[in-house]
Phi, psi and omega in degrees: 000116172306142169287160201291006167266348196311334200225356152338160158264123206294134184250355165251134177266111175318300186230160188260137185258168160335303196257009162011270189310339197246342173201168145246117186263168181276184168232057197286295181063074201268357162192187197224132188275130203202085190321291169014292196284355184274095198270000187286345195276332209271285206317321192328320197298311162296321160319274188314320175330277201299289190304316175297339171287306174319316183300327169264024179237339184275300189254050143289159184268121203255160218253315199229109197267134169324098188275320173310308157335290177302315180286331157330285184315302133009273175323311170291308174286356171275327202278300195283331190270341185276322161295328173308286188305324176284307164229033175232327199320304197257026161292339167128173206268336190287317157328307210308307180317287208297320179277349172287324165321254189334329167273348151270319168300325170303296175343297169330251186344305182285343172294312151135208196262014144325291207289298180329307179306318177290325188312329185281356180284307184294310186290016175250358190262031192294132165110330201245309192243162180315157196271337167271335152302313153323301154311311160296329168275070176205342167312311188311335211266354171255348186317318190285110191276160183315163147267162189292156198274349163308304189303306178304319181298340175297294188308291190294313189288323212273339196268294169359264194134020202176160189301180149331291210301329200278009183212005201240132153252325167219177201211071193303117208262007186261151129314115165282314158231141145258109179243191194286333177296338191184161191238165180231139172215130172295149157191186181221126168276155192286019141250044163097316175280151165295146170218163141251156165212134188286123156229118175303159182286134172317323196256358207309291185018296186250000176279317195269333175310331191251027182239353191277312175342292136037262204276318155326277220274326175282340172262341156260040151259009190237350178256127194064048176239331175257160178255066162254149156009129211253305169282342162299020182030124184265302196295332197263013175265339186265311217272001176281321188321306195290313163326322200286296206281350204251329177297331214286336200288322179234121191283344173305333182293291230280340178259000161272327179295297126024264196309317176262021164267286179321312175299300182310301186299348179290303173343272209290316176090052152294016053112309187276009172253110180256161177245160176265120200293102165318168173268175188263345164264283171317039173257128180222194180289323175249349164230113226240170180212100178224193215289151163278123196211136174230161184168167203287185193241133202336346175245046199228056180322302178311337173263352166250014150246008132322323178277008185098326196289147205239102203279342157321299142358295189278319187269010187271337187286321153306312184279354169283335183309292201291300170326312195289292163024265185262356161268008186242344175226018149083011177224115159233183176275149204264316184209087167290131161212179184286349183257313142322012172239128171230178191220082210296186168252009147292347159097012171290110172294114157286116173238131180268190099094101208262351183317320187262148182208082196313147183208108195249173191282154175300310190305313179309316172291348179256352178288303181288339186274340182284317188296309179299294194296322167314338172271313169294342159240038175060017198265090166309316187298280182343296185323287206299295196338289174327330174294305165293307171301335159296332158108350176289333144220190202293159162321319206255005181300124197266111185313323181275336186295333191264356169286316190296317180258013156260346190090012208282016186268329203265164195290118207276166188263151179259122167311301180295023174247329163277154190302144150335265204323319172304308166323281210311310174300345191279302180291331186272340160306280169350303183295306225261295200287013157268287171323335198274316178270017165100012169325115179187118211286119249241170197302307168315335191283315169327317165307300183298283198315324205274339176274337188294313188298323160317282180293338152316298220272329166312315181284342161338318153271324198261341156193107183265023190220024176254111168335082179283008181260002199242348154284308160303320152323310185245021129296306174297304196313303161356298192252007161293306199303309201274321145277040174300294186295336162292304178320281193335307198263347139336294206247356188043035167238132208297171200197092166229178163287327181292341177268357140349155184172126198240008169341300155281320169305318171317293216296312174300347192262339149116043173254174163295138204266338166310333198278140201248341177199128180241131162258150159323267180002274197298353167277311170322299183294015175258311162315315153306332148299276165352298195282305187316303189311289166307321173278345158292307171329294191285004181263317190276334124019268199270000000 
C-alpha cells in the first residue's frame, strides 16, 4: 500500500526544461516545445472541425449501399454467423459464446485493417462486451503484418518533401509496431536525438472511409441478431469507431492531442505521467515524428521491482491522471492497454499513442465528476441523475422510480453465496428493466468504463495485496481536498471527506457492509469462484 503522499503530485524537478510550463515531459528534453511556432498546430482546430463533419456524412443511411463493400462484408459476416448457427449454436451457451467469438474474429482478420482496428477497440472493452470476445479479439492486436518498407518510405518522402537522408542520420527499416493504421520506426535525426516515427499504411485512408460506408448500412441489420452485451449500444459503438479512426486519420490532430493531455497533466502537476514531445517540424497529415522514450512494458512487474519502483505507485498515478483529466477539464486519453504504456526506470508512467482521445462536453463532464462523487458517497439520486446527464439514460427518467424498481435501496446478496440460476435471473431482470427504461451506454461513457476496466486489471499485476476500500477511501478524499470548492461549485453539492460512504460499492460488489478490507487478490477469488460457478451451470446446461 503506497503512502497517502505516494500519488501526489511531484513538485520537484531534476531540471526544470524550457517547455514545463506547457506540458509534462521528460527531462531529456531534445528540443523545446513552443506551441506559437508550430504551424502543423495552428491550422488543427478547423482541421478537427472539418474531419468531425465528415462522420455523419460518412455513416448516413444510403438509398444505394456501397455495393461491392457490403457485400464483401456481408459475406463474410454471413459465412461466421451461418457457421455459428449450424455448429456451434445448440452446443450448449458457453460453447455457442466461444465459436461465435473465434468466427467473427476470423471474419475481422479477412475484412482487413477497419475491422482489425474495430476488433482492437472491443478488445479493450472487458466488462462492456462478453468476456470470450474480449478474448478473442485480443487475438487482433498481433495480426497485422508490416508493410513493405519501399512503401513506407514513399510515404515519409512524398509528406517530407524530401529523401530520408535529408531528416535522417539512420533509419531502423524493422518496424517496432505494426498496427492496422500505421506502423513505428526507431531512427536518429541528423542532430542527433533519437526520435520514433509513426507512418500511416498507404492505402488505409480510403479503405476506411469506405468500409465505415459499410459499416453504416449493415449494422442496423445486426441489432439483436448477434448476441452481445444488451447495452453496448452496437450503432454508437460504429459511430465512436468512425469519430475515433477518421481523427485517427490525420496525425497533426493525434500531435495536438499529445499537446493537450500533456498540457492538463502540466495543469493539475502530475509530473509522474509523461508524454512524448511531437517535433516542432516533422508532423505532417501521414507522419508524425516525436521524441523517443523507453521503458519496461506495463505488465512486466517483476522488472520493475528489481528496479525499485514501488508499482502501487504507478498504477494509482495513471488513475489519478485519468480522473483529473476527465473530470476536471474534460479531456482524457481514450485507449489505455498495455500496450500503449510504458514505465520508465525513474518509475514515470509514458503514455503513448494518442489517436483515440475523449473529448467531453461541458455538461458530460460534470455528469462524470457528479457520477464519481456521488458514488463515493452513496448519493444514489445523484449517481442517476449523472446518468441522465451522460446521455445513459433518458432526460425524462423518473429517478426514484428507478431506484425503486431496481432495488438498489435493498440489502444486497453476495454472489458467491448464490445458486448460478439466481445469478443468471438477477442479470437477466436487471438487464430487462434497464432496457425498460431506455438505457444505453452512450460512446463517451463507453470510452471512460472501458479504461476505468483497465486499470481494475492492472492491478491484479502491479498491485494485487492493495486495500481497495482503503484506495478509494484516499482517492476521493484526494479530490475532495484538493478540489473540493471547484467540485462543490461545479455540481452543486457540498463535497467532504467525511462524507464518504463506501456503502454502495460494498452493496455492489455483494460483500458485508460491515468488511473493513478487500485486497484486489482476494476480490479476483471472489470473481473467480462466480465465473467457475457460471461455467459448471452452462456445462450442465448444454
Amino acid at each position: 500500500m503506497p503512502t497517502d503522499n505516494a500519488a501526489t503530485p511531484e513538485h520537484t524537478q531534476a531540471r526544470e526544461c524550457a517547455d514545463f510550463k506547457v506540458g509534462s515531459f521528460s527531462n531529456a528534453q531534445p528540443w523545446v516545445v513552443e506551441p506559437d511556432r508550430l504551424e502543423w498546430l495552428s491550422a488543427t482546430t478547423q482541421l478537427r472541425t472539418r474531419t468531425r463533419a465528415q462522420v455523419p456524412v460518412l455513416l448516413r443511411r444510403r438509398r444505394i449501399p456501397p455495393a461491392r463493400r457490403v457485400l464483401g462484408t456481408g459475406i463474410s459476416l454471413g459465412i461466421a454467423l451461418l457457421g455459428w448457427r449450424l455448429l456451434d449454436r445448440r452446443r450448449g451457451k458457453l460453447i455457442s459464446r466461444k465459436g461465435l467469438s473465434r468466427r467473427l474474429r476470423r471474419s475481422f482478420e479477412h475484412l482487413g485493417p477497419t475491422y482489425i482496428k474495430l476488433g482492437q477497440i472491443i478488445s479493450s472493452g472487458e466488462g462492456i462486451f462478453p468476456e470470450e470476445l474480449v478474448d478473442e479479439f485480443r487475438l487482433l492486436r498481433d495480426s497485422v503484418p508490416s508493410e513493405d518498407f519501399s512503401v513506407v518510405q514513399r510515404t515519409i518522402e512524398a509528406d517530407l518533401g524530401g529523401p530520408l537522408e535529408n531528416f535522417f542520420a539512420t533509419f531502423n527499416k524493422r518496424p517496432v509496431a505494426a498496427a492496422s493504421i500505421a506502423q513505428v520506426y526507431f531512427a536518429t535525426l541528423l542532430t542527433g536525438e533519437p526520435v520514433a516515427v509513426k507512418v500511416q499504411r498507404s492505402q488505409v485512408a480510403e479503405l476506411v472511409r469506405r468500409d465505415l460506408a459499410a459499416m453504416s448500412w449493415i449494422t442496423p441489420h445486426l441489432i439483436g441478431r448477434i448476441p452481445v452485451a444488451a447495452l453496448a449500444n452496437p450503432p454508437a459503438l460504429v459511430e465512436l469507431f468512425a469519430e475515433t479512426i477518421v481523427e485517427e486519420l490525420d496525425f497533426r490532430l493525434e500531435a495536438a492531442n499529445m499537446l493537450d493531455i500533456a498540457g492538463v497533466l502540466a495543469a493539475t502537476d502530475q509530473r509522474s505521467i509523461i508524454v512524448p514531445r511531437p517535433h516542432p517540424n516533422l508532423v505532417t497529415r501521414r507522419v508524425l515524428v516525436m521524441e523517443r522514450l523507453t521503458g519496461f512494458k506495463w505488465d512486466d512487474a517483476l522488472g520493475m521491482h528489481n528496479a525499485g519502483i514501488d508499482t502501487s505507485t504507478v498504477v494509482r498515478a495513471a488513475l489519478v491522471s485519468f480522473l483529473e483529466g476527465a473530470m476536471l477539464h474534460g479531456v482524457f486519453h481514450g485507449d489505455l492497454h498495455g500496450g500503449n504504456l510504458l514505465v520508465g526506470d525513474d518509475g514515470k508512467v509514458i503514455l503513448l499513442d494518442y489517436g483515440i482521445t475523449g473529448r467531453l462536453s461541458e455538461t458530460k463532464r460534470l455528469g462524470f465528476l457528479k457520477l464519481l462523487m456521488g458514488g463515493s458517497m452513496n448519493d444514489l439520486p445523484a449517481q442517476i441523475q449523472a446518468l441522465i446527464d451522460l446521455g445513459a439514460l433518458p432526460t425524462d427518467t423518473d429517478i426514484r422510480a428507478v431506484i425503486d424498481d431496481l432495488g438498489l435501496e435493498e440489502p444486497s446478496k453476495d454472489p458467491t453465496q448464490m445458486r448460478p440460476e439466481e445469478m443468471i435471473a438477477e442479470i437477466q431482470e436487471l438487464t430487462k428493466a434497464l432496457l425498460g427504461y431506455g438505457a444505453r451506454l452512450p460512446k463517451e461513457l463507453m470510452l471512460f468504463v472501458k479504461n476505468m476496466i483497465f486499470v481494475d486489471a492492472s492491478l491484479a499485476t502491479l498491485a494485487p495485496e492493495i486495500d481497495l476500500f482503503a484506495e478509494i477511501t484516499y482517492l476521493a478524499s484526494y479530490f475532495m481536498t484538493r478540489y473540493g470548492a471547484q467540485i462543490s461549485a461545479d455540481i452543486g453539492m457540498e463535497v467532504s471527506p467525511n462524507a464518504i460512504d463506501l456503502g454502495g460499492l460494498k452493496a455492489t460488489l455483494g460483500v458485508d457492509t460491515e468488511l473493513d478490507h478487500l485486497s484486489y487478490r482476494e476480490l479476483k477469488e471472489r470473481r473467480e469462484l462466480i465465473r467457475k460457478r457460471m461455467e459448471q451451470a452452462n456445462r450442465r446446461d448444454s
